[in-house]
C-alpha positions as CSV (number, residue, x, y, z in Angstrom):
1,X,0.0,0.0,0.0
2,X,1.6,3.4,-1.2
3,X,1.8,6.3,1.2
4,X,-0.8,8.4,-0.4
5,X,-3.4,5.0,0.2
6,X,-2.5,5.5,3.7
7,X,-2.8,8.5,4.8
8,X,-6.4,9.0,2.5
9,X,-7.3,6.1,4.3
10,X,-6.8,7.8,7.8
11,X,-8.7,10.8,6.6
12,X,-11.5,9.0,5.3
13,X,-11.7,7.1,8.7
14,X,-11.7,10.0,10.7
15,X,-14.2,12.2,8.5
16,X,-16.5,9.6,8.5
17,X,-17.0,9.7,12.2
18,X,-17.9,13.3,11.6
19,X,-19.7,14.2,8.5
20,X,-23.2,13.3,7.4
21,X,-23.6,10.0,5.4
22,X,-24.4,11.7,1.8
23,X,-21.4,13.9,2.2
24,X,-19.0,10.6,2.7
25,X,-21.0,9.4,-0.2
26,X,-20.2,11.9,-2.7
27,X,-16.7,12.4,-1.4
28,X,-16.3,8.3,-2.2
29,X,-17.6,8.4,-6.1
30,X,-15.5,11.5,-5.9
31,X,-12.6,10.0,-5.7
32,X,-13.5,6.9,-7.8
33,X,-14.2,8.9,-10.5
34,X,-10.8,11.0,-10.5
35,X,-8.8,7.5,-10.2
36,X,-10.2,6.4,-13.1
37,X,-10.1,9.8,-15.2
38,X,-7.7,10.5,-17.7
39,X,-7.5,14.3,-17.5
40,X,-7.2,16.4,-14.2
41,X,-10.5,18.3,-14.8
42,X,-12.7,15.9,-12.6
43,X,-10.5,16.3,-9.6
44,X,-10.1,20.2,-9.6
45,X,-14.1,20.1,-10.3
46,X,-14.4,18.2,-6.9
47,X,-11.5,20.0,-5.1
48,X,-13.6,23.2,-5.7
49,X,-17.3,21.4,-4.4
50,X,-16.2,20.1,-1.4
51,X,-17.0,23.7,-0.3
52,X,-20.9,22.5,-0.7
53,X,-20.1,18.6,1.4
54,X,-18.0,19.2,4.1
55,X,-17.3,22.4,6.4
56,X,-14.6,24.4,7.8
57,X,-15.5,23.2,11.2
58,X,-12.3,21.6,13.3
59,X,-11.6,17.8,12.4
60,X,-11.8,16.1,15.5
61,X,-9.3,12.9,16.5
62,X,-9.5,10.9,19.3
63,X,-6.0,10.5,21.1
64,X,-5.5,7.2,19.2
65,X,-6.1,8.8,15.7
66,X,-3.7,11.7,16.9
67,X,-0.9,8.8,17.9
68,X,-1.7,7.3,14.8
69,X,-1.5,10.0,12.2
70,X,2.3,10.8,14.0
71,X,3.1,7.1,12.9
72,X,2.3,7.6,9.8
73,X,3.8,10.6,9.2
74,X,6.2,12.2,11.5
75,X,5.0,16.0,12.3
76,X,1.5,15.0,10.6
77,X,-1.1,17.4,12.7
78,X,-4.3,16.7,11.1
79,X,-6.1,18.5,14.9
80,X,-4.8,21.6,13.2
81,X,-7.1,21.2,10.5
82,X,-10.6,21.5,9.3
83,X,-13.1,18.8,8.1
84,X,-12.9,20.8,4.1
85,X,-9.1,20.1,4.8
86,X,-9.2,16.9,5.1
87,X,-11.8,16.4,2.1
88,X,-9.9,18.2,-0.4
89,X,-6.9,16.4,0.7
90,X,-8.6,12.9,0.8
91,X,-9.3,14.2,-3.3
92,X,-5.6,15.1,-3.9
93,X,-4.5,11.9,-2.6
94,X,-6.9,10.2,-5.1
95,X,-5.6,11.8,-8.3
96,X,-2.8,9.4,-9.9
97,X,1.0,10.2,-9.0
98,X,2.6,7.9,-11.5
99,X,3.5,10.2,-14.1
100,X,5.6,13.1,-12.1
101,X,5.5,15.6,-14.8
102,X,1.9,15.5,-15.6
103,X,1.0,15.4,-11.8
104,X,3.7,18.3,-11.3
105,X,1.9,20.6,-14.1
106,X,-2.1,19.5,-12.7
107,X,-0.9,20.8,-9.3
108,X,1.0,23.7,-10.1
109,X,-2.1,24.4,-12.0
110,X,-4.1,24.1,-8.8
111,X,-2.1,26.5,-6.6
112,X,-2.2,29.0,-9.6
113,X,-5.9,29.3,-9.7
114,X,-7.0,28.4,-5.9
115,X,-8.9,30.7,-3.7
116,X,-7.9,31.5,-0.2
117,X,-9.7,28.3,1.3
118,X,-8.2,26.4,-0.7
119,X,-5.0,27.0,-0.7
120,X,-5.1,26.9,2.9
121,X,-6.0,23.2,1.7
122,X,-2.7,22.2,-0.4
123,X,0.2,24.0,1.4
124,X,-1.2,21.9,4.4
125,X,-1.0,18.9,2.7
126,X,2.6,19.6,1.5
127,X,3.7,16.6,3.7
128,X,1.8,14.3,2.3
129,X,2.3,14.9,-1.2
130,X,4.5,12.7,-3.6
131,X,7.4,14.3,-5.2
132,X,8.3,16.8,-2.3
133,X,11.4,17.5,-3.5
134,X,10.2,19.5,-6.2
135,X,7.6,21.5,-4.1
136,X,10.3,23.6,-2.1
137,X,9.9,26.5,-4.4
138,X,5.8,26.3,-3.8
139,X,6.0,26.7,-0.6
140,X,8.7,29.3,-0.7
141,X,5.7,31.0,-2.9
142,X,3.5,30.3,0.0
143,X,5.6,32.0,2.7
144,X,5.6,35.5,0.9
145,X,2.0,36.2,1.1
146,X,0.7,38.7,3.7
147,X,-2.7,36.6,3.9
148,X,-2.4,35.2,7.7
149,X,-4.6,32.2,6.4
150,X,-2.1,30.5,4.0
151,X,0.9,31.6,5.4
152,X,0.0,29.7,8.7
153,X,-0.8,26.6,6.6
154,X,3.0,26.8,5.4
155,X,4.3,27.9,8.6
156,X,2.9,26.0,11.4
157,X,1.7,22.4,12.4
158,X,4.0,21.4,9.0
159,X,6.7,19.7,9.0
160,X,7.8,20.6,5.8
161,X,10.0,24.0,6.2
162,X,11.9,21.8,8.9
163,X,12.8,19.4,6.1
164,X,12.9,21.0,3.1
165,X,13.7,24.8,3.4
166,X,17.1,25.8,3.6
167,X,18.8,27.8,6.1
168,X,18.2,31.2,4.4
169,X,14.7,30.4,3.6
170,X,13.8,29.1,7.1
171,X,15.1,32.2,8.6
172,X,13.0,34.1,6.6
173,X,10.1,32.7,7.4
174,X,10.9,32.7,11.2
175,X,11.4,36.5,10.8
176,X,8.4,36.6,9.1
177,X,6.2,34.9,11.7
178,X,7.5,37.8,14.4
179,X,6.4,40.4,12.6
180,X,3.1,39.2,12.1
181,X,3.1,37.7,15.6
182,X,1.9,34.2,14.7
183,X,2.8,31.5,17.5
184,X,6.3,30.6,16.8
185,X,5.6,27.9,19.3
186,X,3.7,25.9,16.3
187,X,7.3,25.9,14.0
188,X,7.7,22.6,14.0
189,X,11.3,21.4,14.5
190,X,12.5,25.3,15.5
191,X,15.6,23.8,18.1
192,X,16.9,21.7,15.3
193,X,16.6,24.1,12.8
194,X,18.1,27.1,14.6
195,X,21.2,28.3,13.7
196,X,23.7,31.4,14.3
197,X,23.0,33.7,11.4
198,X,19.3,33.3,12.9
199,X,20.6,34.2,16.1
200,X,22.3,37.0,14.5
201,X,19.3,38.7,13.2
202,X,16.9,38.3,15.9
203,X,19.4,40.1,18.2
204,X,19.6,43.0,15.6
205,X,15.8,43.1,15.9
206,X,15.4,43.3,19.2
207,X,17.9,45.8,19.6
208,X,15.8,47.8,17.3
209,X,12.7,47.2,18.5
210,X,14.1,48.4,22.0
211,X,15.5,51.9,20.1
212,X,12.3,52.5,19.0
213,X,10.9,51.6,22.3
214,X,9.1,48.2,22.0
215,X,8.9,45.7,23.1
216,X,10.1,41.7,21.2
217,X,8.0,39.0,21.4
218,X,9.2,36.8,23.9
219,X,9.3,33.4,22.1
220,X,11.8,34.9,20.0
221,X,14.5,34.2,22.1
222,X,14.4,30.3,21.7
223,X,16.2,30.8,18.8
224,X,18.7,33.0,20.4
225,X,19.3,30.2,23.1
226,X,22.2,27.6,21.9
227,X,24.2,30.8,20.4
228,X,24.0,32.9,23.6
229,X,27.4,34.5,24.7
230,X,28.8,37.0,27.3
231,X,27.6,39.8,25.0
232,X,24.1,38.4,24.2
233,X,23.5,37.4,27.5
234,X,23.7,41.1,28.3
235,X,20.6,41.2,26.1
236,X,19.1,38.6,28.5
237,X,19.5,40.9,31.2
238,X,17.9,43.9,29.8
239,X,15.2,41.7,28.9
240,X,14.7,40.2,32.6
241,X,14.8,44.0,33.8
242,X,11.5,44.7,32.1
243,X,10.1,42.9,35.1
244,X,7.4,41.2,32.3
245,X,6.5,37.8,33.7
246,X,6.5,36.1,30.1
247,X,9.6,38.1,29.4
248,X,11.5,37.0,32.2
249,X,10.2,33.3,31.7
250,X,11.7,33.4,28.3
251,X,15.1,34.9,28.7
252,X,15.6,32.6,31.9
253,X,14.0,29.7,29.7
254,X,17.0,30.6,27.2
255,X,19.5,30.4,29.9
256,X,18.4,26.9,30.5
257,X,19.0,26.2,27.0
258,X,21.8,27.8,26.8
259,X,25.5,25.9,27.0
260,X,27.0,29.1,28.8
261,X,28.2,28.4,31.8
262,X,27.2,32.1,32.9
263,X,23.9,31.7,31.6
264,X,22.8,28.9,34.5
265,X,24.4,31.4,36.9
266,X,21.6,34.1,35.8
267,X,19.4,31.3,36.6
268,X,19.7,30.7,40.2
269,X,19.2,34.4,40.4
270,X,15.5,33.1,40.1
271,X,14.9,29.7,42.1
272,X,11.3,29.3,41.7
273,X,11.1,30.0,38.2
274,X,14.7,27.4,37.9
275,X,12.4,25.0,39.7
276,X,9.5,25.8,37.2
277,X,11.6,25.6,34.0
278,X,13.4,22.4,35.3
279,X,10.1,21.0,35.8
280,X,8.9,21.6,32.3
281,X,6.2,23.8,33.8
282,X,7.7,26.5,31.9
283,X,8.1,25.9,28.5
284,X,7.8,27.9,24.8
285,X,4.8,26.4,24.4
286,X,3.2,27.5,27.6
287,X,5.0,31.0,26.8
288,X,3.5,31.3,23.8
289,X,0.0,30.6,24.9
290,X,0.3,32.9,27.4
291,X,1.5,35.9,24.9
292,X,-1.2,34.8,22.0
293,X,-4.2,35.1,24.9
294,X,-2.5,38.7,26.0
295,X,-2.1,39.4,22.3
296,X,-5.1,38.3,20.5
């Protein structure tokens, strides 16, 4: 059984538990029907009517479905999505892959001429297409638009920057995601992937924001964390001086992190929050939550 048989497979199981019996029912011939065409019009006539089937309510999974999507594809969050997600991708999965250029040119076609929605749709599925290889320069695409909707679908609850992107585009979208203040805490794979020329430029930007008196978002600093030295950790200070509870939990969380021997010395400046951080109590993504409920 190929990839793409699996993981439509899981969606279908899953949808069905959720949507009503004559939506399942069309979404089945649907896919029949675009196996067994020869041309790609059927399936981007269905990828666009699964607006009128299933809704963009949030796909549910039990914690068994959640364990099992993770085993079959590492960083596969299909919680994140919504049940018109999940359809449209259940159709991609059921258009034929053996012919690379053909499907290349039918999907670069879709991208091209999607709405919003749907692209929300395929750069979420990016980790379960075939051919990924070749789709580093589409998602690239996807990570320049200013529309929160599809940028998100590229950026977060995907594993595919972490794999694919290199380092200059990665830090470009992790730039990106400050500015427009998404959760940084949903970048998959973001202490692998972090890295000193990323390092580099987030200290520059905090040092700017602070000229122009502002403030930087306080998940920012995981990526400053393995590259902190005597100088940055001067940084770390000025932050902890705000006196900001989620700013203080973030530099001292970037101590922890930190190799630097003086680093877990600024730590036991602050025992309870040490005990907190040690205890996993603290962490980015418990930062981050905090800061998106202050800063809906």
């Amino acid at each position: 059984m190929s990839d793409s048989t699996r993981f439509a497979a899981f969606l279908w199981e899953v949808l069905k538990q959720q949507s009503e019996a004559s939506s399942m029912d069309w979404l089945g011939q649907q896919g029949e029907e675009i196996q067994k065409s020869q041309t790609s019009m059927k399936f981007f006539l269905a990828f666009g009517k699964a607006s009128r089937y299933f809704k963009k309510e949030p796909l549910i999974l039990s914690a068994s479905k959640i364990h099992e999507a993770k085993s079959l594809r590492p960083g596969f969050i299909p919680e994140s999505w919504d049940q018109l997600q999940a359809a449209r991708t259940y159709l991609l999965l059921q258009y034929p892959s053996p012919d690379e250029a053909a499907w290349m040119k039918s999907v670069r076609q879709l991208f091209e001429t999607a709405d919003m929605h749907e692209l929300k749709s395929l750069y979420a599925a990016l980790p379960l297409m075939p051919f990924q290889e070749h789709l580093v320069a589409r998602a690239v695409e996807g990570l320049r638009t200013n529309i929160t909707l599809v940028f998100d679908a590229v950026a977060l609850n995907n594993p595919f920057p972490a794999e694919h992107l290199e380092e200059a585009a990665w830090n470009q979208m992790v730039v990106k995601a400050i500015f427009m203040q998404r959760p940084l805490f949903q970048i998959l794979d973001s202490d692998r992937r972090a890295n000193e020329n990323l390092a580099h430029t987030l200290v520059d930007f905090a040092h700017e924001r602070w000229a122009a008196g502002r403030s930087v978002m306080p998940e920012a600093w995981r990526f400053v964390a393995p590259f902190l030295n005597s100088q940055r950790l001067g940084d770390i200070r000025k932050v902890i001086a705000t006196k900001d509870p989620l700013q203080v939990e973030a530099a001292l969380l970037a101590c922890h992190q930190s190799p630097l021997p003086e680093a877990k010395v600024l730590m036991d400046e602050f025992p309870e929050l040490k005990k907190e951080i040690e205890s996993g109590s603290i962490n980015w993504t418990s930062i981050g939550e905090r800061f998106r409920e202050a800063n809906p």
